[in-house]
N, C-alpha and C positions, 0 to 999 in steps of 0.2 A: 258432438262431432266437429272438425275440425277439416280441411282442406289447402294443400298446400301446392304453389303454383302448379308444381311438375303432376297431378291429380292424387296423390296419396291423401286417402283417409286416414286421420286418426282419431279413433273412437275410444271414450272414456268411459267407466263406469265401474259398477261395483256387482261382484259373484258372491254368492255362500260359498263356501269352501267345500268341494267335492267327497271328501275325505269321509265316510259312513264310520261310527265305530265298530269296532273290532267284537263286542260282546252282543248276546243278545239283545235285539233291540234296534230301533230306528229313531233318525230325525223326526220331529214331527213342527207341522209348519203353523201352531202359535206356542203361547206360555202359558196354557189355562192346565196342564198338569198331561197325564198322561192318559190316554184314550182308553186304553186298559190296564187297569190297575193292577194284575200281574207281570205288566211287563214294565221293564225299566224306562224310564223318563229320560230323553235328551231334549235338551232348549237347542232352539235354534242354532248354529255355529257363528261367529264373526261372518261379516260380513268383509272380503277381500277388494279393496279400491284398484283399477287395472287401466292399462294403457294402450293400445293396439294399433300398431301400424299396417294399410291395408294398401297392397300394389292399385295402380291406378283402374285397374277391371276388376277389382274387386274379388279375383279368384285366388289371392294366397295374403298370408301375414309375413310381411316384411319380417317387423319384430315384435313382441308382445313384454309384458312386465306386468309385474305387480309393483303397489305402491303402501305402505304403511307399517305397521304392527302388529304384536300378536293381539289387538281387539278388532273391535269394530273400525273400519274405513269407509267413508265413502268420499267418490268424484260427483262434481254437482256440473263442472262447467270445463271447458280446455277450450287452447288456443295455441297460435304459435307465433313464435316473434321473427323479426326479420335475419335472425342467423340461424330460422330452424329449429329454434328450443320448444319442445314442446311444456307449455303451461297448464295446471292443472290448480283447481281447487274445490273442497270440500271438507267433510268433518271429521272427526277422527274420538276413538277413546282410547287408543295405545297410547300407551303411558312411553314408549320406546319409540314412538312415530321418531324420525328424522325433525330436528331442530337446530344444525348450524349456523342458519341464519336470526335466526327466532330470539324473541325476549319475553314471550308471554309463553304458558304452559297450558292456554285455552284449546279448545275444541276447534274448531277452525284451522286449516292450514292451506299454504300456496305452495306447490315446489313446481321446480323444469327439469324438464331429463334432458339432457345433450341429444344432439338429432337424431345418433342411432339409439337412444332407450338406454345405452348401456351406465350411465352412472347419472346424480343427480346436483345439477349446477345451480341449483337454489333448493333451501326442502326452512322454511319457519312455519310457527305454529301463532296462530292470533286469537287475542281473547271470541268468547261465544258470536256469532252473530254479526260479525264485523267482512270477513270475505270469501265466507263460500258459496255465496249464490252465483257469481258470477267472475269471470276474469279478462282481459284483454290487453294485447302488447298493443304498443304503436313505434311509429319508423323510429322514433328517439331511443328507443330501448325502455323507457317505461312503463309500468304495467299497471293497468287499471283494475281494482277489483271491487265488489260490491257486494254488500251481507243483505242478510236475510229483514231486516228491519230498513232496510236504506240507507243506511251510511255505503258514501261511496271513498274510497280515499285511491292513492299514489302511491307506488311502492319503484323506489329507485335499486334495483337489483347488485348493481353495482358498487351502491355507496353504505358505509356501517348506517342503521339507521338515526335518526337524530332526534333530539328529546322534540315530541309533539303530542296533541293530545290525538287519541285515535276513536277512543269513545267513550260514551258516559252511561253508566246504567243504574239503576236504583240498587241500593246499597242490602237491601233486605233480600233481594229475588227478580229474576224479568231479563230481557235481553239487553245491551248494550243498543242504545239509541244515539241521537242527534237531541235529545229533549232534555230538561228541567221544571219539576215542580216547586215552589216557594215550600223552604224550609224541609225541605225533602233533603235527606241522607245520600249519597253520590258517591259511588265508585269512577273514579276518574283513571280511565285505561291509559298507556302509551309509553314508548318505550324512553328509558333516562328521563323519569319524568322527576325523580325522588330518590332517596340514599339508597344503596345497595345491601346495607339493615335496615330493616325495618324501624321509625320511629315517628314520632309525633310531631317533631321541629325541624327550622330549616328550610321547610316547603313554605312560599303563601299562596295563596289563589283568589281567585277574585273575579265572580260573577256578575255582569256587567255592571262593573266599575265599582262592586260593593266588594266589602272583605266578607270571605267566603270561610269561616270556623274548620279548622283544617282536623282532623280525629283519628289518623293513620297516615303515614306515607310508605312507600318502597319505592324499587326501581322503577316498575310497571303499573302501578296503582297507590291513586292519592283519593283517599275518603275524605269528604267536606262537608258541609249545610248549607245549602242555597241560599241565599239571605230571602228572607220573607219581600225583600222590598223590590224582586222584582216581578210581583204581583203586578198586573195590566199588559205585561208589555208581553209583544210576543215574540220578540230574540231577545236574548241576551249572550253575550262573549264568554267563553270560560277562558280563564288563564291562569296558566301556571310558571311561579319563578322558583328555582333551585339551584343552591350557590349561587344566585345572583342574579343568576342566567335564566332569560326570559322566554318562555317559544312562541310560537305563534298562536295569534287568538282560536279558537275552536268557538265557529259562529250556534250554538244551539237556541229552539226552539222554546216557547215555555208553555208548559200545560198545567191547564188549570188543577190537576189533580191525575196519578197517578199512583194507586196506593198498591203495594206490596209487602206481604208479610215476613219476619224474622224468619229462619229456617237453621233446623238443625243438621249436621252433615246427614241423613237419612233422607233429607227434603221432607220430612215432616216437619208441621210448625213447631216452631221454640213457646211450648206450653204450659202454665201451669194450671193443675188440678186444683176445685175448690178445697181441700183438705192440705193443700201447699205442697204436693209430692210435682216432681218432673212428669207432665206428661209423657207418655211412654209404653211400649208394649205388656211390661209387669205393670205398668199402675194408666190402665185407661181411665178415660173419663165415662163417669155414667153419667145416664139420661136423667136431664132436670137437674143435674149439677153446676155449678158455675166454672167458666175455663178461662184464663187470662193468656192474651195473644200481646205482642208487640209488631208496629208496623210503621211504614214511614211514605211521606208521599202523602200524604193525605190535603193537602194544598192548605191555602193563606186562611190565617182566622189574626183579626187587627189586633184581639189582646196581648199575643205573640210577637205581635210587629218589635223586632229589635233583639230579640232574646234567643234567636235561634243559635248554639252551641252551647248555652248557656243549662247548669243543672239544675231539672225542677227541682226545687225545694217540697214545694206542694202538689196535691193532686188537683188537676182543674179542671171538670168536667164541659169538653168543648163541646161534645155531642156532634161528630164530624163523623159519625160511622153508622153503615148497616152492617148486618151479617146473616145469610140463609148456609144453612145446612143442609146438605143435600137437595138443596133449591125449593129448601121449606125457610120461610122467614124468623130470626130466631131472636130473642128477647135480648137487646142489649141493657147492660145495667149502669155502662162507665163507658165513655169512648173518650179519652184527654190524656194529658201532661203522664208521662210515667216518672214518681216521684225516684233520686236517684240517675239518671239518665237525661242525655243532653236532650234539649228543648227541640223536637224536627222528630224524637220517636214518639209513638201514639200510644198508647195502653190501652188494649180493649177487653171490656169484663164482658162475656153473653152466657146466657144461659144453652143446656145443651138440651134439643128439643128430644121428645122419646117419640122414636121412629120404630115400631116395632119392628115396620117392615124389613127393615136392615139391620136388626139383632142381631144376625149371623155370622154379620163381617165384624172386624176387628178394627176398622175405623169409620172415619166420616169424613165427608170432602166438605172443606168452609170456602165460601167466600166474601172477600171485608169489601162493601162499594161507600165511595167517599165522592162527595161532587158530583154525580152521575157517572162516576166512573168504576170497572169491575178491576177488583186484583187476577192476578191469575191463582187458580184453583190449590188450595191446601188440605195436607190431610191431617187429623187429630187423631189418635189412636183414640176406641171409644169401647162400652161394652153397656148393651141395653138392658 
């Protein structure tokens, strides 16, 4: 909620969509299937992101609106600037959400509506995690916003935006942060940061003060290798030059370890079955079989020192990894070098333990911890 001199409320947030279908049958308020199994199933509907303006005694709506696409929207925060614009931020999965201003096709979005609600004088979309927790104008006309991890950044409403980095997030899975682990894989966010095709040259970068193994660029995202060397310290600068042109440092943090796993567009892990087939719903893995995972983030080991971008040749058994299974601890066999693959991803062989308990479901949730630290949670398709 929101409050402006003359006392109007504007109140933000998000409705299910009123609209019941038309056939037999109702809404019902989870995803676990349908309560009765003669009747037809509906999943919950989109959720609608809304605006509301409330006269100063609180007995009528000025104006009201909706905000987003045909999926899910949500409002997390609003505000209002000093000409009256009402600001808003939160998350979105419409593919159709408004994007005029915008350079990323992330989850995340900031728009303003003009003072009466009727049309929208900013509407972009920012990568995951970067600024829908929060929003705020000040008297300059700039707008402050802040994601869900912490990054706080600047958005000039006024101006096209200019090549800088906006955030960095591990290259396997995880949100967009302010961090870097040694020799970890790095999605580097931000807008004109790299060519408008996609390619591999052209971009350098360079993690405090070291050359950083550049492995993708585009407009909005530059994949690198942290160099191993800046193990100890605890910042180091990210930078990025293209065509020539230099932006500003992006001061990040460095953590000892940060491991996250490969994913396949399903968000299951990118797996292979001991028998060499695609993990996968036709081909789970069974109990007591062996499952090979790739992951990156796993932090600094000295024999590595210098080789980060570089393709193993060989397999090298670091021993930098656990793995529980459904929060049962599980036999690892290999955790190192994946032969093929630049030196910063990890190969990990484990054994799949037999859970009777959970024969029933059709996977298994992993977790890979490196340095005392946990990945976030993956599933394997599995069959006991």
């Amino acid at each position: 909620i929101a409050v402006d001199a003359g006392g109007n409320a504007y109140v933000a947030g998000s409705t299910i969509d009123p609209v019941l279908p038309t056939t037999k049958g109702s809404y019902q308020t989870t995803y676990d299937g349908p309560a009765d199994p003669t009747q037809p199933y509906y999943p919950l509907p989109p959720t609608d992101a809304f605006v509301v303006k409330l006269n100063p005694g609180g007995t009528g709506v000025v104006w009201g609106t909706y905000i987003g696409g045909k999926d899910a929207d949500v409002v997390n925060s609003v505000t209002l600037d000093s000409s009256g614009n009402v600001w808003v931020a939160g998350t979105t999965a419409s593919l159709d959400f408004p994007n005029a201003q915008g350079w990323s096709q992330g989850g995340d979005f900031v728009v303003a509506l003009n003072p009466t609600g009727s049309s929208l004088s900013y509407a972009a979309r920012f990568p995951n995690d970067t600024v829908a927790q929060s929003v705020a104008a000040d008297p300059s006309g700039l707008v402050h916003v802040a994601g869900s991890t912490g990054l706080v950044s600047i958005i000039a409403p006024s101006q096209s935006p200019v090549a800088r980095i906006f955030g960095i997030a591990n290259a396997a899975a995880g949100p967009a942060t302010g961090r870097v682990v040694p020799g970890e894989i790095v999605a580097i966010y931000g807008p004109h940061i790299g060519p408008a095709t996609p390619a591999a040259t052209g971009v350098q970068v360079s993690i405090g003060g070291l050359n950083a193994p550049v492995l993708y660029a585009s407009d909005s995202q530059v994949n690198a290798v942290v160099p191993f060397g800046v193990d100890g310290r605890s910042t180091a600068g990210v930078h990025v030059v293209f065509k020539g042109v230099a932006g500003p440092d992006f001061p990040a943090g460095v953590s000892s370890a940060e491991p996250e796993v490969f994913r396949n567009p399903d968000g299951y892990a990118a797996a292979i079955n001991q028998d060499g087939t695609i993990n996968s719903p036709d081909h789970p893995a069974r109990g007591d079989s062996v499952v090979s995972i790739w992951a990156t983030g796993t932090g600094f080991d000295p024999s590595l020192d210098g080789r980060e971008g570089q393709v193993a040749a060989v397999a090298q058994d670091l021993h930098c990894c656990d793995v529980s299974v459904m929060g049962i601890r599980a036999d690892v066999l290999y955790s190192g070098t994946a032969p093929g693959l630049v030196v910063g991803v990890v190969q990990v062989n484990f054994r799949v333990p037999v859970l009777e308990f959970f024969a029933a479901q059709p996977y298994l949730d992993v977790m890979l911890r490196a340095a005392g630290q946990s990945s976030l949670p993956v599933r394997i398709y599995a069959t006991q």
